[in-house]
LOBA-301648 format. One record per residue (C-alpha): x, y, z. Coordinates in steps of 0.1 Angstrom, whole numbers, plus 5000, padded with zeros to 4 digits. Layout:
% residues N
(atom (X, Y, Z))
...
% end
This chain:
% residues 129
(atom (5069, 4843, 5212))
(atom (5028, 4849, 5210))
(atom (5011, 4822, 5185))
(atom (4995, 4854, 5172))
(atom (5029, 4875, 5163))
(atom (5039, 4842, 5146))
(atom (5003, 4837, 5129))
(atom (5011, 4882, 5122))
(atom (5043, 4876, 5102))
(atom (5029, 4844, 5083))
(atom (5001, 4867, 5069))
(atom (5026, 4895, 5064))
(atom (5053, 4867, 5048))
(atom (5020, 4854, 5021))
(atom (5018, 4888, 5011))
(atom (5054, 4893, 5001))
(atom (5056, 4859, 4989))
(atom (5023, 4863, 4965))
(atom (5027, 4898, 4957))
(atom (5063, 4891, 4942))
(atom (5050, 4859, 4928))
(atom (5030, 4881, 4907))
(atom (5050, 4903, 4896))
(atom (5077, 4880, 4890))
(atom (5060, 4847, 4872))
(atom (5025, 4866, 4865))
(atom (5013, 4838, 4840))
(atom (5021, 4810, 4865))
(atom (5007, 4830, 4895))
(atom (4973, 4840, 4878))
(atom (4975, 4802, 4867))
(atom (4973, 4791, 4904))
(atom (4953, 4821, 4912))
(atom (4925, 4795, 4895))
(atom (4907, 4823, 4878))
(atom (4901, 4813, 4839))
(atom (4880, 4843, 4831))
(atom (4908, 4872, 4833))
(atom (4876, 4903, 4839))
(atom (4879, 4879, 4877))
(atom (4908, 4901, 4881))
(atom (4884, 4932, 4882))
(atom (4868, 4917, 4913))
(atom (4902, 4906, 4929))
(atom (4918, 4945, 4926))
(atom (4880, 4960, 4938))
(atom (4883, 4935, 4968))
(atom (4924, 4943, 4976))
(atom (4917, 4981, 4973))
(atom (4885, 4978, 4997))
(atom (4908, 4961, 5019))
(atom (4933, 4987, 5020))
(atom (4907, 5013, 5026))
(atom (4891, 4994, 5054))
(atom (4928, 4993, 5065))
(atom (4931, 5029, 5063))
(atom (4894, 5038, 5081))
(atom (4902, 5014, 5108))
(atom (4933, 5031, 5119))
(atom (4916, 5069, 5113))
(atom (4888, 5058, 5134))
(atom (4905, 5046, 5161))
(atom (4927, 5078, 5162))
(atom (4961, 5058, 5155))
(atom (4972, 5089, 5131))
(atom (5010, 5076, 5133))
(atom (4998, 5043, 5122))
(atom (4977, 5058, 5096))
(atom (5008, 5074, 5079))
(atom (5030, 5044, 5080))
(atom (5003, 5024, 5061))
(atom (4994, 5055, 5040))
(atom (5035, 5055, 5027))
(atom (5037, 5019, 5027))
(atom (5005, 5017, 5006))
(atom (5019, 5045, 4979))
(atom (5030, 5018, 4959))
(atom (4997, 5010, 4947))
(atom (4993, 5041, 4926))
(atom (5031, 5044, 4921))
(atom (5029, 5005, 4907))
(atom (4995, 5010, 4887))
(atom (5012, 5041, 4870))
(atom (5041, 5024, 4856))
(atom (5017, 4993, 4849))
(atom (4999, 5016, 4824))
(atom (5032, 5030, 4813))
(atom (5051, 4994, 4804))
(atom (5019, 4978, 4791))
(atom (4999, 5003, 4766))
(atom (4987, 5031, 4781))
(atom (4997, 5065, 4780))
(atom (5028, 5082, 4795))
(atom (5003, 5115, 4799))
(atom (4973, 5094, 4811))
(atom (4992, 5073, 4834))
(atom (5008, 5103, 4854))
(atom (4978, 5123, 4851))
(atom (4955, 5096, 4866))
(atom (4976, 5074, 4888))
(atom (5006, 5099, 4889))
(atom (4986, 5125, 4906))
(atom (4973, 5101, 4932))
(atom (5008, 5089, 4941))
(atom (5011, 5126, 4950))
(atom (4984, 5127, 4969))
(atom (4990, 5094, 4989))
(atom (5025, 5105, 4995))
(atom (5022, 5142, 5009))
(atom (4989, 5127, 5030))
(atom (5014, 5100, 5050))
(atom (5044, 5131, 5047))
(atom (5016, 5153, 5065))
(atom (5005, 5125, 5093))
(atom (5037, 5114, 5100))
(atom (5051, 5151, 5106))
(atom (5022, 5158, 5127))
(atom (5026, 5127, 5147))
(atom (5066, 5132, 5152))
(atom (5076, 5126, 5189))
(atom (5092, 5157, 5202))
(atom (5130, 5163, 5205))
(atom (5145, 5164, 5235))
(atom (5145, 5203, 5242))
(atom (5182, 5211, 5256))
(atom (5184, 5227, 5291))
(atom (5199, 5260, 5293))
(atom (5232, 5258, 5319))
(atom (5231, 5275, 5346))
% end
């Protein structure tokens, strides 16, 4: 196996294992986040959704539409997961779909649209002769 398919899955793996750390043991995650001030967590969401949009651009650019729409759908859980944020901790029911609800849509039927596009093509049967 390549030292950089190993290196692949150990980034992949640190997101798992600190995405679920967060939304498992928040309080002891943001602890050894090291942040104190909690507006630091403005600057750590601007700089993960950046990320995902460079993600996003990179794979448009290069004309990897297929790609594109697996990362799109993978990557609808961010507004699915902000809009039941909102929901469990204060926020409106009404805001929350109307907001990140409607983006969720959007994400969604964007990757459902790429990824249709992109199918490969059946096998066509061949009449008998």
């Amino acid at each position: 196996m390549r030292l950089t398919t190993i290196l692949g899955w150990l980034v992949v793996l640190a997101g798992f294992y600190f995405g679920l750390s967060y939304l498992l043991n928040g309080d002891g995650s943001a602890a050894g986040f090291g942040i104190v001030d909690p507006a630091g967590y403005y600057v750590v969401k601007g700089v993960r959704d950046l990320a995902y949009a460079l993600t996003a651009l990179i794979l448009l650019l290069m004309g990897h539409r297929r790609a594109l729409g697996w990362v799109i759908l993978a990557d609808s859980i961010i507004p699915i997961g902000d809009c039941l944020a909102v929901i469990t901790h204060g926020g409106t029911v009404g805001y929350a779909l109307m907001v990140h609800g409607s983006a969720a849509v959007l994400v969604l039927l964007t990757a459902g649209l790429l990824l249709r596009e992109t199918a490969p093509e059946r096998p066509r049967a061949v009449p008998a002769q």
